[in-house]
Each structure stands twice: as structure tokens, then as C-alpha cells.
C-alpha positions in Angstrom: -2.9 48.5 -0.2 -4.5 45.4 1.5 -1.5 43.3 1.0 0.6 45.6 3.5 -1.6 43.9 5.8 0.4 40.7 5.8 2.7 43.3 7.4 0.2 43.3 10.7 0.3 39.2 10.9 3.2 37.6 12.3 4.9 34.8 10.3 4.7 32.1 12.6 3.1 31.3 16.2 4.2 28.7 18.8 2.5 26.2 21.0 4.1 25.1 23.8 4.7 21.4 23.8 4.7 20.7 27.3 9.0 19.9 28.1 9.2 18.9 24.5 9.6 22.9 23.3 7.4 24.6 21.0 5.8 24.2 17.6 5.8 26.8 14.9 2.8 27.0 13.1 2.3 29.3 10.0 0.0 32.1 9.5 0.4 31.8 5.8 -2.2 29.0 5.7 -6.4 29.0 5.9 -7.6 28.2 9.3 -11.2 27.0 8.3 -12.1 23.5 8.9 -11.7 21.4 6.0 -9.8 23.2 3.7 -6.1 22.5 3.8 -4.3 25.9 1.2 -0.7 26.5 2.5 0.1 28.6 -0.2 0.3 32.5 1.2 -0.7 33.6 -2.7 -4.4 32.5 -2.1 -5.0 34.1 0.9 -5.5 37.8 1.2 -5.9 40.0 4.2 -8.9 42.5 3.4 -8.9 44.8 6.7 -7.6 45.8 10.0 -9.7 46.0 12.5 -8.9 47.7 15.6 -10.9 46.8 18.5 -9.8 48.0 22.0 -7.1 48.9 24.2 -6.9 48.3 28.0 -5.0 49.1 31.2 -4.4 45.9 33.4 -4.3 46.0 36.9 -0.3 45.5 37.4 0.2 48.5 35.3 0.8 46.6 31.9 -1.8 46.9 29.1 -3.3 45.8 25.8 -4.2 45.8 22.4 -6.6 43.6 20.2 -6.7 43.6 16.7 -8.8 41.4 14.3 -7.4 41.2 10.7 -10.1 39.6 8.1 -8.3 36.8 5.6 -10.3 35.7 2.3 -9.2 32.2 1.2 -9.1 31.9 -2.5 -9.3 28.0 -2.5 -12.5 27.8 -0.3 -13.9 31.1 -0.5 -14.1 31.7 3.2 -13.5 33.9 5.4 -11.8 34.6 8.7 -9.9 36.7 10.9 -7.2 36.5 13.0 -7.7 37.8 16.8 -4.4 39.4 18.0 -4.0 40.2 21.9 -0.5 42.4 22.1 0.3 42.7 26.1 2.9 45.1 26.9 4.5 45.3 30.1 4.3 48.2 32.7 6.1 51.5 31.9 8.4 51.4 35.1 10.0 48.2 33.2 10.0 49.3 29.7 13.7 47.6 28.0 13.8 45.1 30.9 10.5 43.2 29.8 9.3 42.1 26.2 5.6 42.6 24.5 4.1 39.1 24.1 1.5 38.7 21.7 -1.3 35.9 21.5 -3.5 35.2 18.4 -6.8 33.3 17.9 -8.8 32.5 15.0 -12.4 33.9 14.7 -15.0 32.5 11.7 -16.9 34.7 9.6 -19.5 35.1 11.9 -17.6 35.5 14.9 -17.3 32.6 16.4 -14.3 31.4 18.3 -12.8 28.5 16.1 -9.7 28.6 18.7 -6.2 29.9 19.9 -3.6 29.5 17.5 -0.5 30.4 19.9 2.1 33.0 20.7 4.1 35.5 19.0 
């Protein structure tokens, strides 16, 4: 079921605020210019997909996913971009996965990062 993909999105990402903390900002929301739905019942993820998976050079790696959104209250489309980094295997339990997510239009095109999760 395509709504198990709300499963694959986190809830909330964070912008640092220089020494003033974070922000949360909610994924349950459209990200295309101009429209301004908060309400998580007109939006609906339509697919997963998986794009690549990478060794870095310190022995860490990562994985990209793009999951496509339809916005019922503007009819548009886009996806999220989500960059999972997880750490090297000789420090497994001592460091954390940390996960960044960007917002890509219809077409492609980078309309920005979004933050961390």
C-alpha cells in the first residue's frame, strides 16, 4: 500500500539555528512554492525510489532514496531526496546514522535542503 510509505519519511527535520538550537520543520506539509497544505490527509506518497548506495572513504557509507509526494490541494508533485550516512563498521553502537533530506520538483530540479533527521 502507498500509504506505508509515510513509513519511509521521517516526521520532522531540523535546521540548525546557529547558537539559538534547531528548528523542526514538518514533512507532513507540500514543499512546492506557493501552495501552503499542512494537512498530512492531502498529500500522498506514490513511490519509493531507490537510487544508490556508496562507500566513503573513512569507511562509512550511504544511501539515497527519493520518495514522490502528490499534493491534493495543488496537484503537484515532488519528492523528497533522503541521504542516510552510516558510520564505519569498526564503530557500529558507538556512532549514530544521520540522515539529511532535500526537496526535488517534478522534474528534477533541486528546490533545496530541508534539514536533518
Amino acid at each position: 500500500m502507498q500509504e506505508d510509505l509515510w513509513d519511509e519519511i521521517p516526521s520532522d527535520f531540523y535546521i540548525a539555528l546557529g547558537r539559538s538550537g534547531q528548528e523542526a520543520i514538518t514533512s507532513e506539509q507540500c514543499f512546492l512554492e506557493g501552495c501552503d497544505n499542512h494537512d498530512s490527509k492531502k498529500l500522498h506518497p506514490l513511490e519509493k525510489e531507490y537510487m544508490k548506495s556508496e562507500p566513503l572513504d573513512d569507511g562509512s557509507y550511504f544511501e539515497y532514496t527519493r520518495v514522490k509526494m502528490k499534493c491534493d490541494v495543488c496537484n503537484g508533485v515532488f519528492h523528497f531526496g533522503l541521504k542516510l550516512i552510516y558510520p564505519p563498521k569498526s564503530v557500529v553502537g558507538k556512532g549514530s546514522i544521520m540522515g539529511t533530506a532535500y526537496i526535488y520538483d517534478e522534474k528534477g530540479k533541486d528546490l533545496g535542503f530541508i534539514g536533518y533527521f
